[in-house]
VEXDREN-2710 file (C-alpha; in Angstrom, 1 decimal):
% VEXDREN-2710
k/r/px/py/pz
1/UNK/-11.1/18.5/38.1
2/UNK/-8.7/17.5/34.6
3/UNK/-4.9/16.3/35.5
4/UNK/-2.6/16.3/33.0
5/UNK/0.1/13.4/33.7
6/UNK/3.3/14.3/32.3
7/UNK/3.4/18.0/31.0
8/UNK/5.7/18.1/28.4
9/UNK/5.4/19.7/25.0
10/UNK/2.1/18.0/24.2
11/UNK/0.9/18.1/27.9
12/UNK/1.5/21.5/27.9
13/UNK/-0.3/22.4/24.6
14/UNK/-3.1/20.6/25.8
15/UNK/-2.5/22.7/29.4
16/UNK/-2.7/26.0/27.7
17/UNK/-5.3/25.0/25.1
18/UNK/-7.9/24.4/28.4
19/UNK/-6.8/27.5/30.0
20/UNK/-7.5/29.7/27.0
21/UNK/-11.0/27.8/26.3
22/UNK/-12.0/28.9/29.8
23/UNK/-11.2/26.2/32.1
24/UNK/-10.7/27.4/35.7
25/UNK/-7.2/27.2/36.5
26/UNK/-8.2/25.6/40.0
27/UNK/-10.2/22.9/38.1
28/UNK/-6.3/21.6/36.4
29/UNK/-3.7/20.1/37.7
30/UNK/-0.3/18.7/36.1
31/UNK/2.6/16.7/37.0
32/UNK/6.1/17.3/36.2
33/UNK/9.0/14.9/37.1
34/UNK/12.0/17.7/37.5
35/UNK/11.2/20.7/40.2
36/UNK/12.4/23.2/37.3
37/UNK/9.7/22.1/34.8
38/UNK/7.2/22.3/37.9
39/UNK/8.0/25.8/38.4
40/UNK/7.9/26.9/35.0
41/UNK/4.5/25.5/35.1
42/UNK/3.3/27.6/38.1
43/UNK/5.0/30.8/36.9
44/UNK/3.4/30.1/32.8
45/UNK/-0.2/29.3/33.9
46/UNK/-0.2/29.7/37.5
47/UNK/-1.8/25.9/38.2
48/UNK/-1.0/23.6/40.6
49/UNK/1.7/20.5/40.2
50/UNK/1.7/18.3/42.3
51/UNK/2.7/14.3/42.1
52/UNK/0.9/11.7/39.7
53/UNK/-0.6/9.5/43.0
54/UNK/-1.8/12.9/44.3
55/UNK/-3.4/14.2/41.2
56/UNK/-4.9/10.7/40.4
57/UNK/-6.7/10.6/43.3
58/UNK/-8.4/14.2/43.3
59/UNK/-9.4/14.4/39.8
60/UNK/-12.1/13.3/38.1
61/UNK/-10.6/12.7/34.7
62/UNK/-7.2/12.3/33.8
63/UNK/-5.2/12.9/30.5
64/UNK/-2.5/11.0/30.1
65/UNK/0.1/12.7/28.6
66/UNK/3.9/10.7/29.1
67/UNK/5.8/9.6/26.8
68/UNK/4.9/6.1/25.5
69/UNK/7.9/4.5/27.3
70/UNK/7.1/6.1/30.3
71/UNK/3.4/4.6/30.0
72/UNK/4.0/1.3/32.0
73/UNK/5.6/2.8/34.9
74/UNK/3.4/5.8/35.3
75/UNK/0.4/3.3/35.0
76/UNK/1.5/1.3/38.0
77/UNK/2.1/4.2/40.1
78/UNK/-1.4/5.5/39.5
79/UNK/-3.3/2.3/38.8
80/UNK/-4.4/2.2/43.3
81/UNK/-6.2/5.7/42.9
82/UNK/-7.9/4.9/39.6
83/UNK/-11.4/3.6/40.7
84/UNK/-13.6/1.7/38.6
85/UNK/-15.7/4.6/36.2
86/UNK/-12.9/8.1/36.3
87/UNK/-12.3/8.8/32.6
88/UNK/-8.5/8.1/31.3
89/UNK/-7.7/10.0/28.3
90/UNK/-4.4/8.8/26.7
91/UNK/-2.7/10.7/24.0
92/UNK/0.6/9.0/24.1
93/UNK/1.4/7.4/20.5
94/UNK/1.0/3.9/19.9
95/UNK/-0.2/3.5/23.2
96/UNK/-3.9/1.1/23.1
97/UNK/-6.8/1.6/25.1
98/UNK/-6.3/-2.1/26.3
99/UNK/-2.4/-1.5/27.7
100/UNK/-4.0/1.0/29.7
101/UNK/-6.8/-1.1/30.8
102/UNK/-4.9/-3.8/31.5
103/UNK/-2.8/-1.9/33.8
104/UNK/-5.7/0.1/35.9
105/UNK/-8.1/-2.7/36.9
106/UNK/-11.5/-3.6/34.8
107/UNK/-14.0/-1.3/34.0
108/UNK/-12.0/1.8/33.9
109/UNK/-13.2/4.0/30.9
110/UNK/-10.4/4.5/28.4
111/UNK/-10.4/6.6/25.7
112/UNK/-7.4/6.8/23.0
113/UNK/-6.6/10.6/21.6
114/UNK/-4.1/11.5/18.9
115/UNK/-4.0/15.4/18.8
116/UNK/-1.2/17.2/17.6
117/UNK/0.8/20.6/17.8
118/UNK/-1.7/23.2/16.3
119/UNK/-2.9/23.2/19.9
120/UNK/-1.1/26.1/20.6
121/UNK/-3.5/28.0/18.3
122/UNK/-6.3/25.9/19.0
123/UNK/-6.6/24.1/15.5
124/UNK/-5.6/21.1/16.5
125/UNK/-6.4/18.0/14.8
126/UNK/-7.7/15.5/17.3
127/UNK/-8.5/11.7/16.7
128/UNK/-10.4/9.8/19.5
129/UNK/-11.2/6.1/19.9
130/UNK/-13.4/4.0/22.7
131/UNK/-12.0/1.5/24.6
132/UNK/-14.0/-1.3/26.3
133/UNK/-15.8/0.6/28.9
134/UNK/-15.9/3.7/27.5
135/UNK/-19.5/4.9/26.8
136/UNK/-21.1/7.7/24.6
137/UNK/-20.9/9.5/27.6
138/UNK/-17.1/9.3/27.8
139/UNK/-16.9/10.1/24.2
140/UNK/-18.7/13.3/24.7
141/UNK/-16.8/14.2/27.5
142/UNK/-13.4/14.0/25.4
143/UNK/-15.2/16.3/22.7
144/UNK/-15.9/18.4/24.7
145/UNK/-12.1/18.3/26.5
146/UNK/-10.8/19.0/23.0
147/UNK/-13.8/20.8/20.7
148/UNK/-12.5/24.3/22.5
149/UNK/-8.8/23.6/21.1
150/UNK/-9.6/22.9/17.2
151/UNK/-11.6/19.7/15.6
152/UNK/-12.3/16.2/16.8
153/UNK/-13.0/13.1/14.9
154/UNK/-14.1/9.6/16.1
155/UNK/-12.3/6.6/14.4
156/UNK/-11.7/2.7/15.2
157/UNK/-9.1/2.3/17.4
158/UNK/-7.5/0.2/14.5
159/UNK/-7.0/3.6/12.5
160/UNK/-5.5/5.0/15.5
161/UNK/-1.6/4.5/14.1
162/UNK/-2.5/5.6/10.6
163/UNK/-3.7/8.9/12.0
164/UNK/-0.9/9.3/14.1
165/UNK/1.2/8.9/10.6
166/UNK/-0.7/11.5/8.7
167/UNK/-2.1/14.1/11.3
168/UNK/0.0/13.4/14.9
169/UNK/2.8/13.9/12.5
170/UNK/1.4/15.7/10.0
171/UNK/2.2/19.4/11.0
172/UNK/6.1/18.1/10.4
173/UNK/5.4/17.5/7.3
174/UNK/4.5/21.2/6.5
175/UNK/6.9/22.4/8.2
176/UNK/9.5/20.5/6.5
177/UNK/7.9/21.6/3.3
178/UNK/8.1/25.5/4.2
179/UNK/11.6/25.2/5.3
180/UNK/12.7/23.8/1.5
181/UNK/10.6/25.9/-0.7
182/UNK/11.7/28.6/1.6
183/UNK/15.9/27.5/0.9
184/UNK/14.4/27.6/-2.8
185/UNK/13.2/31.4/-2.4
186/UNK/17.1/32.0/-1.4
187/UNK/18.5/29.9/-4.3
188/UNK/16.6/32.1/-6.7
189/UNK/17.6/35.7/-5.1
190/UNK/14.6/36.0/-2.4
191/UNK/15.6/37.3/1.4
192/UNK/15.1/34.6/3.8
193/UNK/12.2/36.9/5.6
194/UNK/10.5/38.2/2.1
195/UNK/10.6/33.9/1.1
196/UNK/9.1/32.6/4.4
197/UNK/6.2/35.5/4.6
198/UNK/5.4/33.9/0.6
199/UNK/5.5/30.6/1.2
200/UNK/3.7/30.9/4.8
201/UNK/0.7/33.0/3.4
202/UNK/0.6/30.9/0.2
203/UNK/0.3/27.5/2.5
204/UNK/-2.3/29.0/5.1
205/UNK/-4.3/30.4/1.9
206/UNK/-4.2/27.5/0.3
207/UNK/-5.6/25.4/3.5
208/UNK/-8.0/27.4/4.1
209/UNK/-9.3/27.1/0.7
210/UNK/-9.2/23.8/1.0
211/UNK/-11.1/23.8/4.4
212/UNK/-13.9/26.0/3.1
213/UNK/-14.8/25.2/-0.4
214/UNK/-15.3/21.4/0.0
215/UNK/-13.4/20.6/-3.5
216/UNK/-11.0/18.1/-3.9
217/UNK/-7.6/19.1/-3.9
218/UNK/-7.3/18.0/-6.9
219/UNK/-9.6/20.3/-8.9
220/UNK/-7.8/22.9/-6.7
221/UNK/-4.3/21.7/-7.7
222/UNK/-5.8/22.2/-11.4
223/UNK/-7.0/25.5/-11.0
224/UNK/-4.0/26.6/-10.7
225/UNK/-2.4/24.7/-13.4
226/UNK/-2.3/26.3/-16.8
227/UNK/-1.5/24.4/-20.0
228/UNK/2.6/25.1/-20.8
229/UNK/2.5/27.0/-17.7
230/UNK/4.8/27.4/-14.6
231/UNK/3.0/24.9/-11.8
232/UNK/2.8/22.3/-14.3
233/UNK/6.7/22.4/-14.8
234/UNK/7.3/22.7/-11.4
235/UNK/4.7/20.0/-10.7
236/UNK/6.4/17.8/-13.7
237/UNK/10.0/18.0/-11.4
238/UNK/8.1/17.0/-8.2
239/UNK/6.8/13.8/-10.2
240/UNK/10.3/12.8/-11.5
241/UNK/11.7/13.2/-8.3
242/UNK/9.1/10.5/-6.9
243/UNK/7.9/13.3/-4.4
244/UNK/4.3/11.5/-3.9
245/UNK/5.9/8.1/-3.6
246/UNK/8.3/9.8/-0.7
247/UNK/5.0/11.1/0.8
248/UNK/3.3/7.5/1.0
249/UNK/6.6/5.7/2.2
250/UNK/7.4/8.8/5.0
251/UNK/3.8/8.2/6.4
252/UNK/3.7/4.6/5.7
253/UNK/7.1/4.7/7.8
254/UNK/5.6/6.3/10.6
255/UNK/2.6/4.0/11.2
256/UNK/5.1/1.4/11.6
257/UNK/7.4/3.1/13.9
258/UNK/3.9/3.9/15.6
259/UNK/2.8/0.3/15.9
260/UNK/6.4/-0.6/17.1
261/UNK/6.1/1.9/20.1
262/UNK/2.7/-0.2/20.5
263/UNK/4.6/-3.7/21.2
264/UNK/7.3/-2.2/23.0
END
């Protein structure tokens, strides 16, 4: 039995990511603090929700899924049904394997996750790290939670803010990216729809690309770069604008905020 504890947006991904990789709807259970998101639950994938004590104490592993200021609260209201060896998966940001440890008693098995929102079409990016009494076993077990729902990578739990930065994160970035070469489609004469379809296909073809030939980009980047040619103006603009120094500084920014969330 898998409860997720606070099914929000990510909660929900996660939710619906399970469901489609084949988990048995009676084998997951969520929580919901508002009666309106309950039922939207039940009527969307037709599992039951039901109260955090209550599903802490029937299932076998739990995903922790609140957001990180709800953490300590939700923590103490679960920690008495949270025996010594049931698997705690957290994927709230910032939030360390040893706040939740410290909350639930010793020896409880925590293991840290940063996925993100490609979820939904089961290519997410997942991150996981130990905690203390987590064992290869646990590991596994959170692979195999996530493998159905896109790729999972093990890291040090020190890394775990960085990769919130650059993949947690990360999908925002694209998006934000689409959304201006898309207002650049318009400025030139493009329809909005003819300008999105472009840039959409353009970014998904070059990912993929990316994904399956093993280059680096940047012999990619220089395929596509002719002497006196078009990118290499276009890339030229992008320099004097500082676009890969606002890159570095945006992510740098959100480790930060990330380790901030961390303290509190």
């Amino acid at each position: 039995m898998i409860a997720i504890l606070g099914t929000g947006k990510m909660g929900e991904a996660l939710l619906s990511g399970l469901l489609r990789a084949g988990v048995d709807r009676d084998e997951i259970v969520a929580t919901a603090r508002r009666e309106d998101r309950a039922r939207a639950l039940r009527e969307r994938h037709g599992v039951r929700v039901m109260d955090n004590a209550e599903a802490a104490k029937i299932a076998e592993t739990l995903i922790l899924a609140v957001k990180p200021q709800d953490m300590g609260a939700l923590l103490t209201e679960i920690a008495p049904h949270v025996p010594q060896g049931k698997l705690v998966v957290t994927v709230a940001a910032g939030i360390t394997t040893s706040f939740v440890e410290s909350r639930l008693g010793e020896e409880v098995p925590v293991v840290r996750v940063m996925s993100n929102t490609p979820v939904l079409v089961d290519e997410a990016m997942s991150v996981i790290s130990a905690g203390a009494h987590a064992s290869e076993e646990h590991l596994k077990q959170t692979e195999d939670l996530l493998a159905p729902v896109g790729k999972v990578l093990r890291i040090p739990e020190s890394q775990q803010d960085a990769a919130t930065a650059l993949s947690g994160s990360g999908p925002a970035y694209f998006f934000y990216l689409v959304e201006a070469m898309v207002d650049a489609g318009i400025l030139l004469g493009m329809p909005r729809a003819a300008a999105l379809d472009m840039v959409t296909q353009s970014i998904v073809g070059a990912a993929i690309m990316l994904r399956d030939s093993g280059e680096h980009p940047v012999i990619l980047r220089e395929a596509v770069t002719s002497p006196g040619g078009t990118t290499i103006a276009a890339i030229a603009e992008l320099e004097r604008h500082s676009v890969r120094a606002a890159f570095l500084a945006a992510i740098e920014a959100a480790r930060d905020r990330s380790r901030r969330l961390a303290a509190g």
